[in-house]
N, C-alpha and C positions, 0 to 999 in steps of 0.2 A: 818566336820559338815556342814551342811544343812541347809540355810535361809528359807525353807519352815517350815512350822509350823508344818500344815497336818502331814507329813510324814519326820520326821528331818534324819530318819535314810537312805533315800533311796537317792543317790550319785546325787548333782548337774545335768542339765543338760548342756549340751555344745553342743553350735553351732556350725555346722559342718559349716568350708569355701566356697565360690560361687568356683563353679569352673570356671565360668567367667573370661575374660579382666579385670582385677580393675586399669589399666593404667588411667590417668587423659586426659580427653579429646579426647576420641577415637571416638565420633563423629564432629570432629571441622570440618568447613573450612576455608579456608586462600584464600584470594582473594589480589591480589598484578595488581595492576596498574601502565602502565610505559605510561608518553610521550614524545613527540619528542623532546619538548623544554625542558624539563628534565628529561635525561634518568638515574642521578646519584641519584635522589632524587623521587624512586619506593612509590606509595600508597600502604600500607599493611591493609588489613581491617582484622581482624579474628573475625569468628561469628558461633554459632551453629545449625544455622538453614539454612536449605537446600534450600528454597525460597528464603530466605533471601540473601542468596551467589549469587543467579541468579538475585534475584534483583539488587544489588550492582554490579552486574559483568556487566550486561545491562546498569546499569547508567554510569559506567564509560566509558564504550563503548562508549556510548552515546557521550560522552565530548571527544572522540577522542584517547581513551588507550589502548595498547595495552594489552591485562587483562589476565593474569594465575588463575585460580582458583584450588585449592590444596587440597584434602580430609587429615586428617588425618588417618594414617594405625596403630596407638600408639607404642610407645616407642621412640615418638621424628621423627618418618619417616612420609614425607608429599609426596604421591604420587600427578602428577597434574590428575584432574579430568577433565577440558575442557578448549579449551582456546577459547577466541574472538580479532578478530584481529579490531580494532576501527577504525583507517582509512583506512582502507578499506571500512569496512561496510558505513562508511561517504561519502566516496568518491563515493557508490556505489546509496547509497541515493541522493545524487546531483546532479550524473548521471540522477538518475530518475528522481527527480524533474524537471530537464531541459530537459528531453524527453517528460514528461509533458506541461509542459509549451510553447514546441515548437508546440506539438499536437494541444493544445488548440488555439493558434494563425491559425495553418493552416487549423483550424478548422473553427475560425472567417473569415480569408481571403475566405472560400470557399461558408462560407454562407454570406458575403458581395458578392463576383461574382453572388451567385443564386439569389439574390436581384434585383442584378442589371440586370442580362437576364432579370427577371419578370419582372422589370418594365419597360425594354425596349420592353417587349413583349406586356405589357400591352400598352405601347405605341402605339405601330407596329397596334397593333387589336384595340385600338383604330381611326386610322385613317384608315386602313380598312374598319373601319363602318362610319365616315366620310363619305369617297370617296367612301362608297356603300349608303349611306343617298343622297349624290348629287346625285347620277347615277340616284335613284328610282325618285327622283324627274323632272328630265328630262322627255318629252315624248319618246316612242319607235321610233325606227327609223326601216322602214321597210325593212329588208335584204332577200334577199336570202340564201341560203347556200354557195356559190360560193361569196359573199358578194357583190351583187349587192344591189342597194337599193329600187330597185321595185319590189315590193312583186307581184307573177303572181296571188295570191291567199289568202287567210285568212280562219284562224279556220272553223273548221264545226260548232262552236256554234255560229261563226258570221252571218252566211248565210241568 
């Protein structure tokens, strides 16, 4: 018999099965975090989103862990999908930083030295113009070439 009104006499329908995976969770990932000062007491995170997994695997990196990240393949098997090694990457940022840091110093020591040529220069051409201000103010002293000091002769516009 036949729940349909319409047509009582014409046989049930029935759903044909997916032919699908219908395993539970065959898109998981498992993100498992370890560190130094406790390698027997692993972070297990499991989440189904794929950002999600990269996010959390970044943070824990972050805090210094060594991080496996695990796809699920279903029926209970967890292939790992990427790892991040956390001190290192720390250790490799510190590095930077203090390569940084050293730049930037021998950066300031090199513009404090140009500072200081400049204002030794500006010194320097300062008295320069000093001891070229005295000179001009003196009168000429009559030379020769040969640096005698009597002139045999004077300009053609003195004449």
């Amino acid at each position: 018999m036949n729940r349909n009104k319409k047509n009582p006499d014409r046989a049930p329908h029935r759903r044909r099965a997916k032919a699908t995976d219908r395993t539970k969770n065959t898109n998981g990932f498992r993100i498992t975090g370890s560190w130094d000062d406790r390698p027997d007491r692993p972070a297990v995170k499991p989440t189904s989103d794929r950002k999600a997994a990269r996010r959390i695997a970044r943070d824990m990196a972050d805090q210094g862990a060594y991080v496996v990240v695990e796809v699920h393949r279903g029926y209970g098997q967890w292939a790992t999908w990427f790892e991040v090694n956390g001190p290192a990457r720390l250790a490799g940022r510190l590095a930077a930083a203090a390569e940084q840091r050293a730049r930037v110093e021998a950066q300031r020591r090199a513009a404090e030295q140009a500072d200081a040529a400049r204002r030794t220069a500006a010194e320097q051409s300062e008295r320069d113009l000093d001891t070229l201000a005295r000179m001009m103010v003196r009168p000429p002293v009559a030379r020769e070439q040969c640096g005698r000091r009597d002139a045999r002769h004077v300009t053609g516009a003195q004449r």
